[in-house]
C-alpha positions in Angstrom: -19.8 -39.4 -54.5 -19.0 -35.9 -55.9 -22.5 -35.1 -54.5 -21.7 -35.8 -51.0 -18.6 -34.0 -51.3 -19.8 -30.9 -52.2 -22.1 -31.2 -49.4 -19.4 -31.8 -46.5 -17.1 -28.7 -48.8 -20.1 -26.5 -48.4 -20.6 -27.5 -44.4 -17.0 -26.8 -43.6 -17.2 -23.3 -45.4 -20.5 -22.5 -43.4 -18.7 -24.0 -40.1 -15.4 -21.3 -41.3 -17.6 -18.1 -41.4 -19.1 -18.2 -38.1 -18.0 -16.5 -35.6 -17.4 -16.4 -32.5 -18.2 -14.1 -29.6 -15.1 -12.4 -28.3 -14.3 -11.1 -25.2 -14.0 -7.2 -24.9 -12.6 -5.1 -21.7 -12.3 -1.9 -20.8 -11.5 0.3 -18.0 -11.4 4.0 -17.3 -11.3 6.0 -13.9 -14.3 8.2 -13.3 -16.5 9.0 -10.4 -13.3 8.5 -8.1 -13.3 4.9 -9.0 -12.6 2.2 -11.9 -15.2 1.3 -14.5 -14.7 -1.7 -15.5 -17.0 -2.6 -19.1 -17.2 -5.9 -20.5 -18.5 -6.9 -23.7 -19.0 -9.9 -25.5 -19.4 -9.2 -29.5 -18.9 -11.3 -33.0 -17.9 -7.7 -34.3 -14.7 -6.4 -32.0 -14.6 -3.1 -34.4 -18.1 -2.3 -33.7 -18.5 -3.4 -30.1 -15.3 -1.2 -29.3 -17.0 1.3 -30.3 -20.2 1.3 -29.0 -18.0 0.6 -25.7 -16.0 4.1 -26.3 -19.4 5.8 -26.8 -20.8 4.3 -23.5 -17.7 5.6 -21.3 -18.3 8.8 -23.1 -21.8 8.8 -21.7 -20.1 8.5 -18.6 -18.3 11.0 -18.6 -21.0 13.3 -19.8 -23.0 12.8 -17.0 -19.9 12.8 -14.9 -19.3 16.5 -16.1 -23.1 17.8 -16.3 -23.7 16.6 -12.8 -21.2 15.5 -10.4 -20.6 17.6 -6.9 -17.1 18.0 -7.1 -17.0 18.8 -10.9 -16.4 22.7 -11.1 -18.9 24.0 -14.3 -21.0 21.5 -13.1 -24.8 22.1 -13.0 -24.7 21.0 -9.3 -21.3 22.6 -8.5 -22.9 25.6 -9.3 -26.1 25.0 -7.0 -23.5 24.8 -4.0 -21.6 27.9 -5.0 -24.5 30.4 -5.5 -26.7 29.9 -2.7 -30.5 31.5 -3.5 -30.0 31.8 -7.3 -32.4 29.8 -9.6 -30.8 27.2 -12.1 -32.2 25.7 -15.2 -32.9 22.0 -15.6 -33.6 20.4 -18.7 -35.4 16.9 -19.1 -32.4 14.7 -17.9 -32.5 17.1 -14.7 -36.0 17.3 -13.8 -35.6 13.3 -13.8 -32.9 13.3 -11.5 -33.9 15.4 -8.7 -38.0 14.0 -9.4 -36.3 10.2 -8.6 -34.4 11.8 -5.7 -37.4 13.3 -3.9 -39.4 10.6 -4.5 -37.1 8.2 -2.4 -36.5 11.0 -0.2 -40.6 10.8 0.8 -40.3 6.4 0.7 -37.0 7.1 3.3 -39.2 9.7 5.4 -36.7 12.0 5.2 -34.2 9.7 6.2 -32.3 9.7 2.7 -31.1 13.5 2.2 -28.8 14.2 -0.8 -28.2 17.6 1.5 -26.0 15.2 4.1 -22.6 17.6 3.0 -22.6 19.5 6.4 -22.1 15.8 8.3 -19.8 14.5 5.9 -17.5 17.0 6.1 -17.4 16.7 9.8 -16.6 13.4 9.9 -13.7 14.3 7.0 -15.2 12.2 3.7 -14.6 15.6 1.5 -11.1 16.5 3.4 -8.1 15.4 2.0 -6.6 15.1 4.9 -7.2 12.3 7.8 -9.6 13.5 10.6 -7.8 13.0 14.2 -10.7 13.2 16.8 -14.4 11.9 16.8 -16.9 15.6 16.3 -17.4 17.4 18.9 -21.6 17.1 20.5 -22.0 20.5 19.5 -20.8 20.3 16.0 -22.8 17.5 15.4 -25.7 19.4 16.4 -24.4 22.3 14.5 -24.3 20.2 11.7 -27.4 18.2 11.9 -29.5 21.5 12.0 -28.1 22.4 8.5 -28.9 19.0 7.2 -32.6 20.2 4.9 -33.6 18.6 2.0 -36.5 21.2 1.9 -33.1 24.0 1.6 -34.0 22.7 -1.9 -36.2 24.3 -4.5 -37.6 23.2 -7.5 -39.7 25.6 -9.6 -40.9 24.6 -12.4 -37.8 23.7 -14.5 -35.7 26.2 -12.0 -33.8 24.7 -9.1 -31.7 26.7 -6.2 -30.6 26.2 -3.1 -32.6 28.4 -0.4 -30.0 29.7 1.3 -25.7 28.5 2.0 -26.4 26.1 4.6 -26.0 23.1 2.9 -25.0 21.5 -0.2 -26.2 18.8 -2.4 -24.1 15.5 -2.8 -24.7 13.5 -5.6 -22.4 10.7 -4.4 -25.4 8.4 -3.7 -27.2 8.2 -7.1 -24.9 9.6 -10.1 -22.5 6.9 -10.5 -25.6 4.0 -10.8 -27.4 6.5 -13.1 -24.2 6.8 -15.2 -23.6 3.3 -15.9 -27.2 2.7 -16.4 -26.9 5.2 -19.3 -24.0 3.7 -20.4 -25.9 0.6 -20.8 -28.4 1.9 -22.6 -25.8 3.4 -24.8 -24.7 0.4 -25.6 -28.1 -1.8 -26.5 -28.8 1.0 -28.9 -25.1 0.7 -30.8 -26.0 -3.6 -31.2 -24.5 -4.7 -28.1 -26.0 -7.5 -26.7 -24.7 -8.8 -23.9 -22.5 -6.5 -21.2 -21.4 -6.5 -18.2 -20.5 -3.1 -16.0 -18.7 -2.9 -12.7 -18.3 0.4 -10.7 -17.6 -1.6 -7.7 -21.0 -0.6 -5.7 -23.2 -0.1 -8.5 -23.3 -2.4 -11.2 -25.2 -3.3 -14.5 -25.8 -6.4 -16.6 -27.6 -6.5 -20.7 -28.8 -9.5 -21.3 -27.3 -12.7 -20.5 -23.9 -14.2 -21.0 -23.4 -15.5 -24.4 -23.1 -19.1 -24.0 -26.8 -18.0 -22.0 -26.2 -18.3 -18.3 -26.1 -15.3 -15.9 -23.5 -13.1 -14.9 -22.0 -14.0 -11.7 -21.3 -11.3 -9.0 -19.4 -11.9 -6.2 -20.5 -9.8 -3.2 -17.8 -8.5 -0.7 -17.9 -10.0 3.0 -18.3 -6.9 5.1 -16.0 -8.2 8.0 -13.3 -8.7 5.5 -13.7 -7.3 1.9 -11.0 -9.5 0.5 -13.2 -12.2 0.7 -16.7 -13.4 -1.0 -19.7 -13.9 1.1 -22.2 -14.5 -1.6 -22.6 -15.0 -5.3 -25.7 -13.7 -7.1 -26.3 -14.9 -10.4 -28.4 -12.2 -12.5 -29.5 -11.1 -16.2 -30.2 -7.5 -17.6 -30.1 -6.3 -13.8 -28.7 -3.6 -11.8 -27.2 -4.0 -8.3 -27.1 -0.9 -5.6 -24.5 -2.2 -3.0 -23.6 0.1 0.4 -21.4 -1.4 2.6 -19.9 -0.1 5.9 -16.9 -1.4 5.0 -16.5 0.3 1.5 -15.8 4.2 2.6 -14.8 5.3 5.7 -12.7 7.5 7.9 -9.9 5.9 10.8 -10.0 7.6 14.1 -8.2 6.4 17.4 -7.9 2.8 15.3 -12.0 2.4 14.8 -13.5 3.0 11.5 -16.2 5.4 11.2 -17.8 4.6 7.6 -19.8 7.2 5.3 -23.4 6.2 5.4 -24.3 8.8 8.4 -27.9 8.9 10.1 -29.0 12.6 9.6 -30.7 12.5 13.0 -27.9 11.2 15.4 -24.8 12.5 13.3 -23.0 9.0 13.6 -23.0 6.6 11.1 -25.6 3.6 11.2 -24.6 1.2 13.4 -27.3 -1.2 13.3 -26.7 -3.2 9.6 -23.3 -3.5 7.6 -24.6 -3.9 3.7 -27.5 -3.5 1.5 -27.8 -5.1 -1.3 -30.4 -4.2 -4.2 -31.4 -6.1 -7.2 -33.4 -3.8 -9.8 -33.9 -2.6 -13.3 -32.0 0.9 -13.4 -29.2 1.8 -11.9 -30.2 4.8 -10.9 -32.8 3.6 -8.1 -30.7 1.0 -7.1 -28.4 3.0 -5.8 -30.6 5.7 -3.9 -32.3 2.2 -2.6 -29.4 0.6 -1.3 -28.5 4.2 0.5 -32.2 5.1 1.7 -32.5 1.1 3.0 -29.4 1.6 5.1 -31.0 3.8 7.7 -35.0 2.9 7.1 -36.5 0.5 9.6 -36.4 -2.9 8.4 -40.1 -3.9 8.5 -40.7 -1.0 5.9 -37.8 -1.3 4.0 -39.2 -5.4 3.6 -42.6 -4.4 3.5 -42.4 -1.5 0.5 -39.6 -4.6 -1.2 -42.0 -7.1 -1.3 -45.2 -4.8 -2.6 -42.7 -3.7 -5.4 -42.5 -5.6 -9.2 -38.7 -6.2 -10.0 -37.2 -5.3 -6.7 -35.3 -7.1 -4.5 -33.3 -7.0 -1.1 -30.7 -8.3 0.9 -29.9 -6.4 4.5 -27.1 -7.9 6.8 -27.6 -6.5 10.2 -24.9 -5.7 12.4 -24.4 -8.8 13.8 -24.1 -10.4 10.2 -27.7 -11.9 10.4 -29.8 -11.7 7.6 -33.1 -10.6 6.1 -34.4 -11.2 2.6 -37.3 -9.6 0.4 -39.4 -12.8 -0.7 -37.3 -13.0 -4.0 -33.9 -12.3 -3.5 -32.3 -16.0 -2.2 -33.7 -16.7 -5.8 -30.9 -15.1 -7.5 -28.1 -16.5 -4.7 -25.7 -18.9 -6.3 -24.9 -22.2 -4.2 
């Protein structure tokens, strides 16, 4: 008897020290928008942590590389025209990545798109009134020239004042995928970050299923038009419905054909499902304005890459893995 009670005292002490994973938000504003970081942890002392070093990550590459952030490795490109710039590893990867889905896009992806944009008023803070002008589109188009950009070496410049770089369309999904990284090497094991169109998942949830993301309905965003279930992931979603302009009543939205000067007109979201957030998001940009049979085609021939377009008319096409990662 005292045998089997020392037994069922020693099972209720093991069953007392284990613990459970907790829940762990977090949410800061950078990149114009709210990043929202969820962890789940046995430790809340250490996984708070590692969450505070991963939003400093952020904000590193925020600083180091962002357009609009004066000091800025690329806010000094734009401000001294034909002057050569150092880049160290993290920058030779960056623009390397960009070229490279600059020549899959055939030219169609251009991170030197400024000159359009801020015709159609995405940079302005105030509202545009009136549609641009044929000849300021033309204007503008001419000055749209990814080949305005040199790399040397480990030197970068712009050629001449022309244009500008934009790093709207790939920063914030490298960011977060750095973040994440940040956060596997501090013992985090399973995460969960949301900067609305670019998100990243580590691992699985703890109880072992996958994180469920609800993906905006593009002819009305306050509702969901599919759930994806996925594990250690990265999404890349463009919408037209996610930035835009109002002009006359009609919505003109940011993801601009460099050839006609108007925004795309003939799909309204791309989704991505990848392994870096980084890609995903120059994907999910590029895809917007490549020919669908290519976009499919280059999907399909690709390990650990997958695509959902939804033309204008709200049909859709699917890479040959994506509908497995749809939730019913």
């Amino acid at each position: 008897m005292k045998k089997i009670l020392l037994i069922f005292i020693l099972l209720l002490l093991i069953g007392c020290g284990k613990k459970e994973n907790k829940k762990i938000v977090e949410r800061k504003f950078a990149f114009g928008t709210m990043i929202d970081m969820v962890v789940y942890s046995k430790n809340s002392t250490k996984a708070k942590k590692a969450m505070e070093l991963a939003f400093e990550e952020i904000e590193r590459v925020d600083d180091k590389f962002n357009t609009h952030k004066e000091n800025s490795l690329i806010y000094k490109l734009n401000h001294n025209p034909g002057k050569f710039f150092e880049l160290d590893s993290e920058g030779l990867y960056l623009f390397l990545g960009v070229e490279q889905i600059y020549n899959l896009s055939k030219t169609k992806y251009d991170i030197t798109i400024t000159p359009l944009m801020k015709l159609w008023g995405f940079f302005d803070e105030s509202d545009r009134v009136k549609i641009p002008k044929k000849d300021e589109l033309e204007k503008a188009i001419m000055m749209v020239d990814y080949k305005n950009l040199e790399v040397v070496g480990n030197k970068i410049r712009l050629r001449t004042s022309k244009n500008e770089i934009d790093t709207g369309s790939f920063l914030k999904g490298y960011a977060i995928h750095r973040a994440k990284i940040i956060l596997a090497e501090n013992g985090v094991k399973h995460a969960f970050i949301s900067a609305i169109s670019s998100i990243e998942t580590l691992n699985i949830k703890p109880e072992g299923k996958s994180w469920k993301i609800g993906l905006q309905n593009p002819e009305d965003p306050s509702k969901i038009y599919h759930i994806v279930g996925v594990s250690d992931k990265s999404l890349g979603v463009s919408g037209d419905y996610q930035t835009y302009v109002e002009i006359d009543g009609k919505k003109y939205h940011h993801l601009i054909d460099k050839r006609t000067g108007y925004p795309v007109r003939d799909r309204k979201m791309v989704v991505i499902i990848g392994e870096d957030g980084f890609f995903a998001d120059m994907y999910s940009t590029a895809f917007f304005s490549m020919s669908i049979e290519d976009i499919v085609n280059y999907v399909n021939s690709t390990d650990n890459l997958e695509v959902m377009i939804v033309k204008a008319d709200m049909s859709e096409v699917y890479s040959d893995g994506f509908k497995k990662y749809m939730v019913k």
